[in-house]
N, C-alpha and C positions, 0 to 999 in steps of 0.2 A: 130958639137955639136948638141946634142937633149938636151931639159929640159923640167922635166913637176914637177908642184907641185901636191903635193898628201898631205889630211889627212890621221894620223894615225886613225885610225877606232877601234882598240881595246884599254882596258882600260887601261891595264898596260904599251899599248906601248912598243919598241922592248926592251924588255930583253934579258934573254939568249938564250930559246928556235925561240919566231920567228926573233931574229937575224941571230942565225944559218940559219933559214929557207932561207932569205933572202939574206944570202952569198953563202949557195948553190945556189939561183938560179943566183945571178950574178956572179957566176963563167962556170958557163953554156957557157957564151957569150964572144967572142972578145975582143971587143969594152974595154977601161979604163971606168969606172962607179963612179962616187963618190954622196956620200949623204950628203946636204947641210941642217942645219938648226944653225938659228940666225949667221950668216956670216960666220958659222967654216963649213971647207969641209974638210971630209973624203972619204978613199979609200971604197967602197962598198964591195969589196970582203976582208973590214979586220975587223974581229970577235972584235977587239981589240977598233979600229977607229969606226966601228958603235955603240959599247957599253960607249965609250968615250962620247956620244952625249949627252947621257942622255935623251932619245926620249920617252918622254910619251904618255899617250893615247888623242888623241882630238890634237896633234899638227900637224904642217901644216911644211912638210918637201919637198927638191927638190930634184929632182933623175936628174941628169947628166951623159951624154955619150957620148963618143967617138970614132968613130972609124966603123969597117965595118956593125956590125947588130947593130950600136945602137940607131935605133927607134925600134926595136926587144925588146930588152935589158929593155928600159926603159917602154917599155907599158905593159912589161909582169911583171916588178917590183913594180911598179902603180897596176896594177891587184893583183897582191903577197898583198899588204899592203891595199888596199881596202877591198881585202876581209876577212881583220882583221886576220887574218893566223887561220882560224878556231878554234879561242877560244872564 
């Protein structure tokens, strides 16, 4: 397992557009991924379970992975959400 916390960076936080962004790229990858905030974990590559979260901008979310690329996975997902999905 890899885990790294990340802030959200943009203001509206993932809605619909950089969710999508976001399940595209972890579906890119191997590894099982889920995104962790306030104790509830979801699957990363589900449009559904990360819009469930309710993730706004300025919160402090964990990206978990499992499996063969996933320090791959989670540092390019970190990066994805760092850099606010160019909005």
């Amino acid at each position: 397992m890899y885990v790294k916390d990340v802030m959200v960076q943009n203001q509206v936080g993932l809605h619909a557009r950089p969710a999508t962004f976001f399940i595209q790229k972890a579906n890119e990858f191997k590894s099982s991924i889920w995104v962790e905030k306030d104790e509830r974990r979801v699957n990363a590559k589900s449009l559904l379970g990360v819009l469930s979260l309710g993730i706004m901008g300025n919160t402090q979310i964990r990206i978990i992975a499992g499996g063969a690329d996933e320090e791959q996975a989670v540092d390019e997902l970190v990066k994805l959400v760092e850099s606010g999905f160019a909005e």
